[in-house]
C-alpha positions in Angstrom: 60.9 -18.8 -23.2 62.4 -15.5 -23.2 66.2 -15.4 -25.0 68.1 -14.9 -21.3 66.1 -18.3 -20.6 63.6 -17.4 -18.1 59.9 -18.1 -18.2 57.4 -15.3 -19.5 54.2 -14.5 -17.7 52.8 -15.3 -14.7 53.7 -17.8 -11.7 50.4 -19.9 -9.9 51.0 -17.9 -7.0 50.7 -14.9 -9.0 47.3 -15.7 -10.5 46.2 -16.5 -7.3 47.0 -13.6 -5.7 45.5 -12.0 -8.5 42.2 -13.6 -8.3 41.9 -13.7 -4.7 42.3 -9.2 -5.0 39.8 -9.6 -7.7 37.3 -11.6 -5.6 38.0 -8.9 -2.7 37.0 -6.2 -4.8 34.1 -7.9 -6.3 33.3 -8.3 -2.4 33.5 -4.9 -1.9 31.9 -3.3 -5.2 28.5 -5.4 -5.1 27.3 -4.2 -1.9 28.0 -0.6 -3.2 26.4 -1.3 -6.6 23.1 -2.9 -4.9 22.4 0.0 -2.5 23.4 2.5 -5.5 20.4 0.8 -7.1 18.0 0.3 -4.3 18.6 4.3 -3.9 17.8 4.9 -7.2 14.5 2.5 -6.8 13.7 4.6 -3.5 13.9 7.8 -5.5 11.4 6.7 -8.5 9.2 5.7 -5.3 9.4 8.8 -3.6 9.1 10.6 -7.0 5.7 8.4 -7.5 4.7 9.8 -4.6 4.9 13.1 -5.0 3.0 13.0 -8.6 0.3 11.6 -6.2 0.9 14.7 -3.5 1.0 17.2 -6.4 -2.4 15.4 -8.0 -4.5 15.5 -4.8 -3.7 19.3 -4.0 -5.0 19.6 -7.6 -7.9 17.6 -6.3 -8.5 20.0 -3.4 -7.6 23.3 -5.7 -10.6 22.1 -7.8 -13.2 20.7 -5.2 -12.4 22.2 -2.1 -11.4 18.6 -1.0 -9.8 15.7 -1.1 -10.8 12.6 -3.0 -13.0 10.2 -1.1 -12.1 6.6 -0.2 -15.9 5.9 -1.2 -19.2 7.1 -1.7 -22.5 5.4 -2.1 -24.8 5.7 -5.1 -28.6 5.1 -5.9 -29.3 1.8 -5.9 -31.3 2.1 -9.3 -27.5 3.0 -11.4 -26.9 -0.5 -10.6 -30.0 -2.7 -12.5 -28.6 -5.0 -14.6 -25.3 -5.5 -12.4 -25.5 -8.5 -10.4 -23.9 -6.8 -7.3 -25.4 -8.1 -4.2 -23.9 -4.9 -2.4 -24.8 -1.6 -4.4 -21.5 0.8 -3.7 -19.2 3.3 -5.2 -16.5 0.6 -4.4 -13.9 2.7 -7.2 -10.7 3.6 -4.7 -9.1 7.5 -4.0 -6.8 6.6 -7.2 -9.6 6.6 -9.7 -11.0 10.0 -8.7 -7.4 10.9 -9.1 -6.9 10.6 -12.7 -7.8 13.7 -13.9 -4.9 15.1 -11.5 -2.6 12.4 -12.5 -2.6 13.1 -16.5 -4.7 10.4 -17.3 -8.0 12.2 -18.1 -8.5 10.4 -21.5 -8.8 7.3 -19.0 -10.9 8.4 -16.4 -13.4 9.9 -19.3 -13.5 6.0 -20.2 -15.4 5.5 -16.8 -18.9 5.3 -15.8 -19.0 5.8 -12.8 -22.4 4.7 -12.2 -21.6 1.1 -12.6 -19.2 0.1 -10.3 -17.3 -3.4 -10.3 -18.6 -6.5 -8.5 -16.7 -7.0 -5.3 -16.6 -9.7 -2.8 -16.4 -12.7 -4.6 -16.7 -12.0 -8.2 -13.5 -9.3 -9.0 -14.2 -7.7 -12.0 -15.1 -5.0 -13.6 -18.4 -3.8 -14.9 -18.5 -3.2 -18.6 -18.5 0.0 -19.0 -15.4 0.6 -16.8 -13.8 -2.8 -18.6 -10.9 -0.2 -20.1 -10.3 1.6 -16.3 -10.6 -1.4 -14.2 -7.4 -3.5 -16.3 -5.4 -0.7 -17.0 -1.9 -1.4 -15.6 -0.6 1.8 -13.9 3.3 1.8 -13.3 2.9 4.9 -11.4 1.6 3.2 -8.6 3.8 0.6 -8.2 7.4 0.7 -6.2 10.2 -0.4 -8.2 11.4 -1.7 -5.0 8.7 -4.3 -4.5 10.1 -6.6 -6.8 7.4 -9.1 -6.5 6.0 -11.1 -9.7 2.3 -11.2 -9.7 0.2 -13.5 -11.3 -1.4 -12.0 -14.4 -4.8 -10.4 -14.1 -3.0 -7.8 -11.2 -3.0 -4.6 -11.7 -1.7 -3.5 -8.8 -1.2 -0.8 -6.1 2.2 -0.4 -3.6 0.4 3.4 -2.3 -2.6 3.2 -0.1 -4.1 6.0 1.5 -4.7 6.4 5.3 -7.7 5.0 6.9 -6.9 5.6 10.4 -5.7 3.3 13.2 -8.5 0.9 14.0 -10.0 -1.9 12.1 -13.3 -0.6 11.0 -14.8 1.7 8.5 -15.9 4.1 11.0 -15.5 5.6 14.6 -18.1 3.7 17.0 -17.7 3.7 20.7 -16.2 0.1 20.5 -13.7 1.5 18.0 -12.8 4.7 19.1 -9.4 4.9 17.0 -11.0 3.2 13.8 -12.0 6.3 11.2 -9.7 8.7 12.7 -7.4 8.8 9.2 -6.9 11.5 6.7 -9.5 9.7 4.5 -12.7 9.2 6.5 -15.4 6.5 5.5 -18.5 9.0 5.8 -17.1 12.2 5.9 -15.5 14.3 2.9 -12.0 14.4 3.4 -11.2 18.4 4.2 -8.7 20.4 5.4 -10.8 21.8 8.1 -11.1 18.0 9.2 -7.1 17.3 9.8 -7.1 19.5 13.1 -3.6 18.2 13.7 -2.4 19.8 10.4 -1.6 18.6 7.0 2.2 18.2 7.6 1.8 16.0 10.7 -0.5 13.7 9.1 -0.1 10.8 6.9 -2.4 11.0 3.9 -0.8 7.6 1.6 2.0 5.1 2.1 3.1 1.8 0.7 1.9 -1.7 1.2 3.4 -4.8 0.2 2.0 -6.2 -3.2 0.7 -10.1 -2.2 2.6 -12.8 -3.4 -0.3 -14.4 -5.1 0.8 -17.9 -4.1 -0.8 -20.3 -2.0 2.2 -22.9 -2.0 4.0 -20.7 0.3 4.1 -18.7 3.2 4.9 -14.4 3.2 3.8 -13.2 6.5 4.7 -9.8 5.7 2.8 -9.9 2.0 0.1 -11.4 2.8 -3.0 -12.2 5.4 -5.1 -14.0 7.3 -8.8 -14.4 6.1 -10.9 -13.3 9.4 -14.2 -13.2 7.6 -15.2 -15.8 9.5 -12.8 -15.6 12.6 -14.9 -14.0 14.6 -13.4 -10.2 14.2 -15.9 -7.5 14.9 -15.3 -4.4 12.8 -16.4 -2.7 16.4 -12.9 -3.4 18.4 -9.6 -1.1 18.6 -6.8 -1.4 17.0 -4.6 -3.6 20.0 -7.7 -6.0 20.2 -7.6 -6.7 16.1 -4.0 -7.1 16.3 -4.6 -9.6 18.9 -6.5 -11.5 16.4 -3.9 -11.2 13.3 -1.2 -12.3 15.7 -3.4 -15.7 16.6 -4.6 -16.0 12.8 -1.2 -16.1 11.2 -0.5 -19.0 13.6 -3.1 -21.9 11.8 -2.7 -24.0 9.2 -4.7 -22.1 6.9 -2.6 -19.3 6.6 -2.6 -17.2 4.0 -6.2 -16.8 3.7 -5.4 -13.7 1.3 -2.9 -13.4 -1.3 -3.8 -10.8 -3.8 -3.1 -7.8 -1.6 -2.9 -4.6 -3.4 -3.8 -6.3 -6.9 -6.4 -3.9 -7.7 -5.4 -0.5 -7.7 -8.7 0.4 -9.0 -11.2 -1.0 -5.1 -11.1 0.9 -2.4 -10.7 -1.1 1.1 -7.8 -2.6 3.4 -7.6 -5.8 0.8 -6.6 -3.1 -1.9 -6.2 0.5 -1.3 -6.4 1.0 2.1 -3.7 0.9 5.4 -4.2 1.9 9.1 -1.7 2.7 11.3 -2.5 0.2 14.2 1.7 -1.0 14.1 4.7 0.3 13.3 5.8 0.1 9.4 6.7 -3.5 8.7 5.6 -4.2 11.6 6.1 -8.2 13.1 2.6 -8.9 13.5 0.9 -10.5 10.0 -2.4 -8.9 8.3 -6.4 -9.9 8.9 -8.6 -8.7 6.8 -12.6 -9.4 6.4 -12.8 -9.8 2.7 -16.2 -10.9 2.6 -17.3 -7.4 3.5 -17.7 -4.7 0.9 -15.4 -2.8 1.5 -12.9 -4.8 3.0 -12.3 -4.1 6.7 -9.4 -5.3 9.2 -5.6 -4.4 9.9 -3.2 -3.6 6.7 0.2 -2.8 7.5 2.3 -0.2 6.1 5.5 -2.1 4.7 8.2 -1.9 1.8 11.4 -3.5 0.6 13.3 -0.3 1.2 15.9 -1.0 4.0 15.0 0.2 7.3 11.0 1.8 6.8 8.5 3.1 4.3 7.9 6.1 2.2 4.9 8.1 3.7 3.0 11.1 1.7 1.6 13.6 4.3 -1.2 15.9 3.8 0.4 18.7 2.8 2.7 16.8 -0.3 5.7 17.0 1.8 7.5 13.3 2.1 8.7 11.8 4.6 10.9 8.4 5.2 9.8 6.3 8.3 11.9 4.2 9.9 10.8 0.9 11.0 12.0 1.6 14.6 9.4 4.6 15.6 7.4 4.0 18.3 4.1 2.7 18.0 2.2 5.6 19.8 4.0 7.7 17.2 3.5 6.5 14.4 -0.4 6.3 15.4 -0.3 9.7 16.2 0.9 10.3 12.7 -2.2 8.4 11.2 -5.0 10.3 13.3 -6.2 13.7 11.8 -7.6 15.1 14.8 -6.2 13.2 17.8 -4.6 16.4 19.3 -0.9 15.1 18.9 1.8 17.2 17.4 4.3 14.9 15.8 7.2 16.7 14.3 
């Protein structure tokens, strides 16, 4: 009690009133505070990328091209290897290391012996130190998502094309049309359209990893044996992944992206075929070497997905282009200028 009698300090509906501006303005500042630090999480992305952009004009500087998605070695470098399929499986990021500072690592390869794919992920031997290296470089601090240990994981993947298979066939006439071709060297000359105008990497989604739960836009549908021919466009293999995501035993794959170190659409790889996080679930053929199929480009950034294009430049893509557009964005010589 103060000495004229009255009462010091606050009244109930004081505090209240108090509280209830507090709780307003904690209302008000989270929202601010979580896009302040999903901005900050899209910069360290796009800044990922552009170590990537600066590595494979390197690349080119020093080959006079880029890195390939794969390449196929004498059968004999693989005696002793129990590797049904005999193939330079090792993905675009491994040829990049050199470019990316991390030379003492890539001198730790043999590239002769590649890893045993299909069923059996893991490394050979001799690439034991490469192939479970974690590399925080290629992963976007957006993704958030807690994988399972033994992932050493990817969120970049570069551009395949549109279609589901490995190459361009006259069933497939959009598949093999990316800025990394399956049986061609990747080469300037080759991107007709222009660097700047075509997508060379963007991100994918890392898998979940779980098999208790359902992430249609982390994970895929198994269509090994679905009946998907590698020889169909890029509508007609959506067709599938639409009717695959539907059955009971979706996800059929859940380690998306774990291996930054393979090359195919399980790993490495994206096409164009839909529209950045697109509605339509993944399929992808994981018994074959390398994986073939439809992978998505998607992120956890609001609204679209960081994309790398040829010529380093960056770009954000929103979520709302138009199909035909952001197709023409993944074909290298498709005739379309897409500003």
């Amino acid at each position: 009690m103060s000495q004229d009698g009255r009462r010091s300090g606050f009244t109930l509906v004081e505090t209240l009133v108090v509280i209830a501006i507090l709780g307003i303005l904690a209302g008000l500042l989270m929202p601010a505070v979580q896009s302040a630090r999903e901005a900050a999480r899209r910069a360290q992305c796009q800044s990922n990328l552009r170590q990537i952009g600066i590595a494979m004009a390197g690349y080119e500087t020093q080959y006079n091209c880029f890195p390939p998605q794969i390449l196929s070695p004498p059968k004999s470098t693989m005696e002793g290897w129990p590797c049904e399929h005999p193939t330079y499986n090792s993905s675009i990021f491994v040829r990049l290391l050199p470019q990316l500072d991390m030379q003492p690592l890539f001198a730790s390869l043999n590239l002769d012996f590649e890893h045993c794919g299909v069923l059996n992920m893991r490394g050979h031997p001799a690439n034991t130190t490469g192939f479970y290296t974690h590399m925080s470089l290629f992963v976007c601090p957006s993704d958030g998502q807690a994988l399972p240990r033994g992932a050493y994981p990817s969120s970049y993947r570069g551009n395949a094309g549109v279609g589901p298979a490995w190459e361009r066939y006259a069933e497939a006439p959009d598949s093999g049309t990316g800025f990394f071709p399956w049986t061609l060297t990747p080469r300037a000359a080759l991107v007709s359209d222009g660097l700047a105008h075509t997508a060379a990497f963007s991100e994918r989604l890392l898998g979940s990893g779980q098999t208790t739960r359902k992430w249609p836009d982390r994970d895929a549908s198994d269509l090994s044996n679905d009946g998907l021919s590698h020889s169909c466009p890029a509508d007609d293999a959506l067709a599938w992944c639409r009717l695959a995501a539907t059955r009971p035993e979706f996800p059929g794959v859940v380690d998306s992206g774990h291996r930054w170190y393979v090359t195919g659409r399980q790993y490495t790889l994206y096409v164009h075929a839909q529209e950045p996080n697109g509605s339509i679930p993944d399929g992808i053929a994981i018994s074959a070497m390398p994986a073939f199929g439809i992978a998505t480009a998607r992120s956890r950034h609001p609204g679209g997905v960081n994309t790398l294009m040829g010529d380093g430049s960056l770009r954000f893509v929103n979520e709302s282009i138009r199909r035909e557009v952001w197709r023409a964005l993944g074909t290298r010589a498709g005739g379309e200028l897409v500003e």
